[in-house]
N, CA, C and O atoms as CSV, one atom per row, in Angstrom:
chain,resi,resn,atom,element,x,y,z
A,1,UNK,N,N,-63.889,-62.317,-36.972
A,1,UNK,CA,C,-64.861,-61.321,-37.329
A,1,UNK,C,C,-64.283,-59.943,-36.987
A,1,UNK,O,O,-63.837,-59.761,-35.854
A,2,UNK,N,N,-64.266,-58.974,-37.888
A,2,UNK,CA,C,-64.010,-57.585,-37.875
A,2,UNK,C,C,-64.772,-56.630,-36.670
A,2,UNK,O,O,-65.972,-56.468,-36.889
A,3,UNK,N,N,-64.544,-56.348,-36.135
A,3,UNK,CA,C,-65.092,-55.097,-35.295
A,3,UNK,C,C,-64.987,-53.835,-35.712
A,3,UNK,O,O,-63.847,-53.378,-35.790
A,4,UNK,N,N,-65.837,-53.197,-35.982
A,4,UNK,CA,C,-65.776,-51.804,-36.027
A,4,UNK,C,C,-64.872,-51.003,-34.949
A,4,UNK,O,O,-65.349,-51.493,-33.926
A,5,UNK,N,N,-64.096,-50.293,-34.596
A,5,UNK,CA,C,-63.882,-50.046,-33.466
A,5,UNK,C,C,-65.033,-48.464,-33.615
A,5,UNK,O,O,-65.744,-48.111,-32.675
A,6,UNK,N,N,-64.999,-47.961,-34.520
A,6,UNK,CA,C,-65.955,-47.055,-34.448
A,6,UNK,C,C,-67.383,-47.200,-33.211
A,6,UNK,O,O,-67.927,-46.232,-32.679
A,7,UNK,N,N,-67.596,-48.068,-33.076
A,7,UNK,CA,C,-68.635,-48.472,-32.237
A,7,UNK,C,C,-68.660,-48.808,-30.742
A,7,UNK,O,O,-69.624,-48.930,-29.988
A,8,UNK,N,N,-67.050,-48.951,-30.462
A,8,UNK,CA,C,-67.127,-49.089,-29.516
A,8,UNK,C,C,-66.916,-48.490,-28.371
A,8,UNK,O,O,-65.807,-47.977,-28.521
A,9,UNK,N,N,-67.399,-48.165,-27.017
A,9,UNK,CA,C,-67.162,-47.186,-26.153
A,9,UNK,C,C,-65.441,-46.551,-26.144
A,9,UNK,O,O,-64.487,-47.309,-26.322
A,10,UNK,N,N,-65.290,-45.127,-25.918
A,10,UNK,CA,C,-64.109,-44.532,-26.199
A,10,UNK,C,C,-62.986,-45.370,-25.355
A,10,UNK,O,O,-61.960,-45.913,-25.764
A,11,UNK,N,N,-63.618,-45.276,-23.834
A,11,UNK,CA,C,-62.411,-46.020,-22.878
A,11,UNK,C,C,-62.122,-47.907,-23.055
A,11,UNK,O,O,-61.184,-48.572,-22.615
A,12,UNK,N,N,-62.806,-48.158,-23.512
A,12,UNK,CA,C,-63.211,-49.906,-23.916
A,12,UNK,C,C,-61.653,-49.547,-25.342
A,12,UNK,O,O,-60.509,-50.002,-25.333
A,13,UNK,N,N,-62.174,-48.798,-26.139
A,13,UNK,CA,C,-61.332,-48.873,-27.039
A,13,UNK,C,C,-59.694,-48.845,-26.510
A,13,UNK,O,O,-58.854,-49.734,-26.651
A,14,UNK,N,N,-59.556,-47.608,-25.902
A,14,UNK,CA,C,-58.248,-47.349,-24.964
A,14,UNK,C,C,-58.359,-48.416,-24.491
A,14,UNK,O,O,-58.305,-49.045,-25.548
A,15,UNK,N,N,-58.455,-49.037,-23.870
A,15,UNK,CA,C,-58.113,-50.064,-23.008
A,15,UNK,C,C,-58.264,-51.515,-24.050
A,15,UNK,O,O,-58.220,-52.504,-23.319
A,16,UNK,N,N,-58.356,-51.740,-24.897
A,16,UNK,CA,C,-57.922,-52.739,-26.275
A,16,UNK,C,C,-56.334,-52.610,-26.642
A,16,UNK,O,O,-55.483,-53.500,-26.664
A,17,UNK,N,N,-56.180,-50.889,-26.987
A,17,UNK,CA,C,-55.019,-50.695,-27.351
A,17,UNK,C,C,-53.916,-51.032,-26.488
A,17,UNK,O,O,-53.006,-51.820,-26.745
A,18,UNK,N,N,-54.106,-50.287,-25.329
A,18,UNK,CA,C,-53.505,-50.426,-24.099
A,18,UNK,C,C,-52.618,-51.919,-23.906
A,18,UNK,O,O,-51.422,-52.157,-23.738
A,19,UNK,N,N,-53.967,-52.861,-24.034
A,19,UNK,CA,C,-53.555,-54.206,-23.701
A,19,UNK,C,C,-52.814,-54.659,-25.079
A,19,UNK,O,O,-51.738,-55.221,-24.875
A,20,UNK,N,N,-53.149,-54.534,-26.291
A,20,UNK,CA,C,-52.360,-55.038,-27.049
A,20,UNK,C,C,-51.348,-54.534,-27.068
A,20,UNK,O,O,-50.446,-55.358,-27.214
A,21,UNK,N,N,-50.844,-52.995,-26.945
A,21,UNK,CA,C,-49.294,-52.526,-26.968
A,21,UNK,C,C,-48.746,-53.128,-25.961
A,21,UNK,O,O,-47.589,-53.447,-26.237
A,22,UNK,N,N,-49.171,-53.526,-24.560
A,22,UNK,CA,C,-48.522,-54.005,-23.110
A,22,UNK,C,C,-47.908,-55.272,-23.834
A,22,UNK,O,O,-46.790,-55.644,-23.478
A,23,UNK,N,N,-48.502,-55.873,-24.713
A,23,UNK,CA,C,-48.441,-57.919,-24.924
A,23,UNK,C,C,-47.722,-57.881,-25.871
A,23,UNK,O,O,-47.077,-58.907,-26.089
A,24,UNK,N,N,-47.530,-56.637,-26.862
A,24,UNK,CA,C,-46.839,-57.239,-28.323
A,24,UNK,C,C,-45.272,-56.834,-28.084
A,24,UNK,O,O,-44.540,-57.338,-28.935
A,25,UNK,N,N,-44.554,-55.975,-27.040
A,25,UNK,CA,C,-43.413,-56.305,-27.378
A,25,UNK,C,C,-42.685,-55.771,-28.183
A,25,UNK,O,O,-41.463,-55.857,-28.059
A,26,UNK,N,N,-43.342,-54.999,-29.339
A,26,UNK,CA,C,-42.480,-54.426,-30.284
A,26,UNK,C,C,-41.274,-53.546,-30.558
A,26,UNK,O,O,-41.499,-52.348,-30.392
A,27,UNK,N,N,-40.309,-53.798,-30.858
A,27,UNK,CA,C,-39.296,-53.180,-31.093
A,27,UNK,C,C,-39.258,-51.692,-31.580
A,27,UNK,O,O,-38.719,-51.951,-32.656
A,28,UNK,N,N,-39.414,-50.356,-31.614
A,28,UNK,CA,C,-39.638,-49.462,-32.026
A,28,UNK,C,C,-38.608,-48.583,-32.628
A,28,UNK,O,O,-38.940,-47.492,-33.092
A,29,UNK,N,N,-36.483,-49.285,-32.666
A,29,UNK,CA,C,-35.513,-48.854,-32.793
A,29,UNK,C,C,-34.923,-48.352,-31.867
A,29,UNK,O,O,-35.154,-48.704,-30.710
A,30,UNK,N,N,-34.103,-47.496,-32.148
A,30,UNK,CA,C,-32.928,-46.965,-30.988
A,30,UNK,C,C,-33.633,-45.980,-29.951
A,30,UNK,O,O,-33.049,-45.703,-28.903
A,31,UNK,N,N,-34.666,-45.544,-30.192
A,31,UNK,CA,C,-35.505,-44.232,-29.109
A,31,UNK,C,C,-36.847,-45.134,-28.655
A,31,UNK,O,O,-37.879,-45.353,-29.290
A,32,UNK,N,N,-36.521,-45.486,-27.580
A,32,UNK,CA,C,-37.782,-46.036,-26.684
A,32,UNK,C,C,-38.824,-44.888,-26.833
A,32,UNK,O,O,-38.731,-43.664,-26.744
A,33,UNK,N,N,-40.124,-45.971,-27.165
A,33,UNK,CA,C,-41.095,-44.801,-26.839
A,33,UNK,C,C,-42.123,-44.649,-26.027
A,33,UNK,O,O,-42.106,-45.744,-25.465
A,34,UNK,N,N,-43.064,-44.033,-25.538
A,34,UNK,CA,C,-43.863,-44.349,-24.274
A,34,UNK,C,C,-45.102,-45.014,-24.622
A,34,UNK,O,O,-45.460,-45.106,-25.796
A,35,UNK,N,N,-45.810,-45.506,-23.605
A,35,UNK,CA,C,-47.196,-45.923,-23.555
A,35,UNK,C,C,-47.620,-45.448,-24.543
A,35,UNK,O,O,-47.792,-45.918,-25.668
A,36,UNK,N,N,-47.926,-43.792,-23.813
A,36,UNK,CA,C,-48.927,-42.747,-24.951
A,36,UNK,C,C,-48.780,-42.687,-26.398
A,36,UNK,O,O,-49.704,-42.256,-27.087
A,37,UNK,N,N,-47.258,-43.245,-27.110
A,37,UNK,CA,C,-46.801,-42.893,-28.112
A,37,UNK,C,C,-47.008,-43.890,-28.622
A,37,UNK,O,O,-46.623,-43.975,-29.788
A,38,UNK,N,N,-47.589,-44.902,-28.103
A,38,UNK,CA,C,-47.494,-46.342,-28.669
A,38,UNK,C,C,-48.906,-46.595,-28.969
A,38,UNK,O,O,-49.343,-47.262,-29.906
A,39,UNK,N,N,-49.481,-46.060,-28.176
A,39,UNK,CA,C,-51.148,-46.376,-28.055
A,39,UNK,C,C,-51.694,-45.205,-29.274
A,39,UNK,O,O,-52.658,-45.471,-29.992
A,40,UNK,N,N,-50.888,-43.810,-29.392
A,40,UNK,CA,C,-51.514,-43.274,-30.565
A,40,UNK,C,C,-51.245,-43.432,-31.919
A,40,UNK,O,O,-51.948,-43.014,-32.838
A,41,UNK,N,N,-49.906,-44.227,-32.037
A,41,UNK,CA,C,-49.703,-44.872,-33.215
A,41,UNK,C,C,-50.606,-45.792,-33.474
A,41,UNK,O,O,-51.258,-45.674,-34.511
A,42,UNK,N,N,-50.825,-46.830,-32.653
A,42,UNK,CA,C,-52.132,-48.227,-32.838
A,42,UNK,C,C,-53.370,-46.995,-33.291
A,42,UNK,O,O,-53.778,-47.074,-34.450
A,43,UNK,N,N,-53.733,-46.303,-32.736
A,43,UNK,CA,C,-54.858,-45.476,-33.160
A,43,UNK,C,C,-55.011,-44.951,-34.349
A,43,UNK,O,O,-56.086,-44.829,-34.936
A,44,UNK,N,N,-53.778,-44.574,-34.801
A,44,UNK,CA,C,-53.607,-44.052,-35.885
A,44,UNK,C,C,-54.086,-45.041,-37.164
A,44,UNK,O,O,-54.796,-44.812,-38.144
A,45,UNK,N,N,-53.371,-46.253,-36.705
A,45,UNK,CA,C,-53.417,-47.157,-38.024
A,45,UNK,C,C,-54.586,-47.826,-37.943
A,45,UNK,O,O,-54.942,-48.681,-38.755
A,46,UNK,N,N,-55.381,-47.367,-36.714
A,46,UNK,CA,C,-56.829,-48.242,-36.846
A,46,UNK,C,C,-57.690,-47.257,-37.942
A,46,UNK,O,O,-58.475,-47.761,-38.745
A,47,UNK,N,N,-57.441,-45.792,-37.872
A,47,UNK,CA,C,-58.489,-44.439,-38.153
A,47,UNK,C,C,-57.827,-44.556,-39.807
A,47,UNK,O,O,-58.303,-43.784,-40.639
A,48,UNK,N,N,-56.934,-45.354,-40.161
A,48,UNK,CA,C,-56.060,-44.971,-41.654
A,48,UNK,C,C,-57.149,-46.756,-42.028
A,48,UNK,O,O,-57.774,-46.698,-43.087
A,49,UNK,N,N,-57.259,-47.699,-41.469
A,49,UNK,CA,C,-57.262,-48.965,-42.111
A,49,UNK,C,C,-56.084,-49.837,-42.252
A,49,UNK,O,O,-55.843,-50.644,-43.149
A,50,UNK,N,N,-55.262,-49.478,-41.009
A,50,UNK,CA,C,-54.207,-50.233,-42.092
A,50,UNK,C,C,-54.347,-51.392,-40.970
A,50,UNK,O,O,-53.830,-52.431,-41.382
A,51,UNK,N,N,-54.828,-51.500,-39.831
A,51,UNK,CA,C,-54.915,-52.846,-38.662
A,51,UNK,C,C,-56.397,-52.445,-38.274
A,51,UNK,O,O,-56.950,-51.345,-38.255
A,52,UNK,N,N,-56.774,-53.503,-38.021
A,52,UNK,CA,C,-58.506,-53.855,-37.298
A,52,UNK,C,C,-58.762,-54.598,-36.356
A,52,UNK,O,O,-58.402,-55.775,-36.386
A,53,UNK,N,N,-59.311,-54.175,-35.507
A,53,UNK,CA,C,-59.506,-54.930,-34.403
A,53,UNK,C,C,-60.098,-56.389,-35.067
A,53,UNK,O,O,-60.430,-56.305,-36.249
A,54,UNK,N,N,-60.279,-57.885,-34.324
A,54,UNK,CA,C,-60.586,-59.153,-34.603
A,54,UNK,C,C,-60.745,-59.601,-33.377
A,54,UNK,O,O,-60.088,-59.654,-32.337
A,55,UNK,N,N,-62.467,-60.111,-34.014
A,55,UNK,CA,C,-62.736,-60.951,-32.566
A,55,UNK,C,C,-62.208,-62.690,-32.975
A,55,UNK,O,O,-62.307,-63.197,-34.092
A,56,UNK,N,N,-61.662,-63.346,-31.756
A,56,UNK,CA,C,-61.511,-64.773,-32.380
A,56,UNK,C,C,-62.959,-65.525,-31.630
A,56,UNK,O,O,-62.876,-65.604,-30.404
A,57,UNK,N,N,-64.064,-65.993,-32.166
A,57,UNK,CA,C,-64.776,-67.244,-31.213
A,57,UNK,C,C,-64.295,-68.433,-30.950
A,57,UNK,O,O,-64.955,-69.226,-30.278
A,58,UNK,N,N,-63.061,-68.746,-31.442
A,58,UNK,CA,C,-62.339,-70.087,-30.819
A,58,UNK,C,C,-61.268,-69.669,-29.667
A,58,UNK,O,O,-60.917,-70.533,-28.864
A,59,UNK,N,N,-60.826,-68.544,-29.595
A,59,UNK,CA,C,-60.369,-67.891,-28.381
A,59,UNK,C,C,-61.139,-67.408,-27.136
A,59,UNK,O,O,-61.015,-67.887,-26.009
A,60,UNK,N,N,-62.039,-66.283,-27.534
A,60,UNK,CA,C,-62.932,-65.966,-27.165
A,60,UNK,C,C,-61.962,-64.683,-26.527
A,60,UNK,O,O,-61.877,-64.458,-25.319
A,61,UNK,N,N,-61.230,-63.872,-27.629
A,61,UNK,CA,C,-60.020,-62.636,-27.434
A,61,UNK,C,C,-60.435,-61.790,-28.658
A,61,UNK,O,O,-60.875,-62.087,-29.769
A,62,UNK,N,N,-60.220,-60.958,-28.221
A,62,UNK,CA,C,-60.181,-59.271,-29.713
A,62,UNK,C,C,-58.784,-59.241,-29.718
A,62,UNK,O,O,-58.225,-59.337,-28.625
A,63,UNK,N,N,-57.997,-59.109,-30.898
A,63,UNK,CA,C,-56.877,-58.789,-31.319
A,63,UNK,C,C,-56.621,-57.716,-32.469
A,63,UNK,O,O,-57.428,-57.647,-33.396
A,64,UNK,N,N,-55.545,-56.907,-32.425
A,64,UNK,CA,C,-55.407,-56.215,-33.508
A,64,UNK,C,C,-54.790,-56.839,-34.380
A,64,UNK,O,O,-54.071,-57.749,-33.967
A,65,UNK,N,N,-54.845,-56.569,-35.985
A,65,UNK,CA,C,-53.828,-57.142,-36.588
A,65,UNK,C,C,-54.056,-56.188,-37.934
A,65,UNK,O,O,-54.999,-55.420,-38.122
A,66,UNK,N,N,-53.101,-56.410,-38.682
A,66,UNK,CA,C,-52.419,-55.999,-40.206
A,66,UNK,C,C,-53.916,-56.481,-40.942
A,66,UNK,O,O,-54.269,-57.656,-40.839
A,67,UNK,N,N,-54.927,-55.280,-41.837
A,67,UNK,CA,C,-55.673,-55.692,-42.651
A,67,UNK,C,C,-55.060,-56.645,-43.359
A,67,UNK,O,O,-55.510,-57.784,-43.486
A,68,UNK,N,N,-54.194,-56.309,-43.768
A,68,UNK,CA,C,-53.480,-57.767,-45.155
A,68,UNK,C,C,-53.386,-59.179,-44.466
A,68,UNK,O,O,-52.852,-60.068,-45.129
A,69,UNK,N,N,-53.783,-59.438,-43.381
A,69,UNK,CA,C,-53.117,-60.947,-42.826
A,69,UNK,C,C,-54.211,-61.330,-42.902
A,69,UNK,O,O,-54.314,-62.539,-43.111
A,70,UNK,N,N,-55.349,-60.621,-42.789
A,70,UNK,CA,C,-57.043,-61.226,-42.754
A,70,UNK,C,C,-56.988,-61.867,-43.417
A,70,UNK,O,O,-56.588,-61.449,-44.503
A,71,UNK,N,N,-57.422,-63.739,-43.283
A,71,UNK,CA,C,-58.011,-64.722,-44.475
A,71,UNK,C,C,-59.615,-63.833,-45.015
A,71,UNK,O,O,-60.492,-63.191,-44.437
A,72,UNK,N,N,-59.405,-64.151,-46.064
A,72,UNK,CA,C,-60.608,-64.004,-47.044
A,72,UNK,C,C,-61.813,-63.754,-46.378
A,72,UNK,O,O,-62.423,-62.687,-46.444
A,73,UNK,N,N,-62.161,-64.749,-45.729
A,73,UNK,CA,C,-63.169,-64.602,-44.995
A,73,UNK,C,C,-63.298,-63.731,-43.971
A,73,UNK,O,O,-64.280,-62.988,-43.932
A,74,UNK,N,N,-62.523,-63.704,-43.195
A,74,UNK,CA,C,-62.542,-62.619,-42.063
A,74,UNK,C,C,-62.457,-61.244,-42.857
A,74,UNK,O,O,-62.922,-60.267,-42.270
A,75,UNK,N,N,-61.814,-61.017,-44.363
A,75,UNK,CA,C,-62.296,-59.830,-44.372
A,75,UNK,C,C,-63.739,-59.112,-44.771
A,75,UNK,O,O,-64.169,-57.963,-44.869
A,76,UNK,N,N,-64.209,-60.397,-44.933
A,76,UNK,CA,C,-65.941,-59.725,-45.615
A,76,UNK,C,C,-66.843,-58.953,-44.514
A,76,UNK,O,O,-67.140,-59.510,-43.458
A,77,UNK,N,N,-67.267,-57.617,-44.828
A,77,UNK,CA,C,-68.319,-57.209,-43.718
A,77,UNK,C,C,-69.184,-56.950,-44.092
A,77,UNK,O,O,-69.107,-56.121,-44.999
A,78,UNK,N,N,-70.708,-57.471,-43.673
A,78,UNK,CA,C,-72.169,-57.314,-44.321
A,78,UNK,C,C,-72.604,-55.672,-44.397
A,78,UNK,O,O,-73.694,-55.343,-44.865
């Protein structure tokens, strides 16, 4: 299920990003970049659409991910 992040408290949000940039690891090329730079890129692509927060209920975890990876279903919002 999609989350708005629009809705959700400012520091709750920071602290989503936070944890997903800490866990994913990502490679960013030859210029390391910081926390801050990492966490306002995730921001960025949440405020553009291009990743959405996801709640799993068989996890019982919020994850970010790539709008395009959403199955069908997960992308419908009432």
């Amino acid at each position: 299920m999609i989350i708005p992040w629009q809705e959700l408290a400012p520091e709750t949000l920071q602290n989503l990003i936070e944890s997903f940039v800490l866990r994913e690891g990502t490679d960013y090329g030859e210029q390391e970049r910081t926390l801050d730079e990492k966490v306002a890129n995730v921001r960025q692509q949440l405020v553009q659409g291009e990743v959405v927060l996801v709640w799993s209920e068989l996890h019982e975890t919020v994850n970010i991910m790539p709008r395009n990876q959403l199955s069908r279903g997960e992308r419908y919002q009432p």
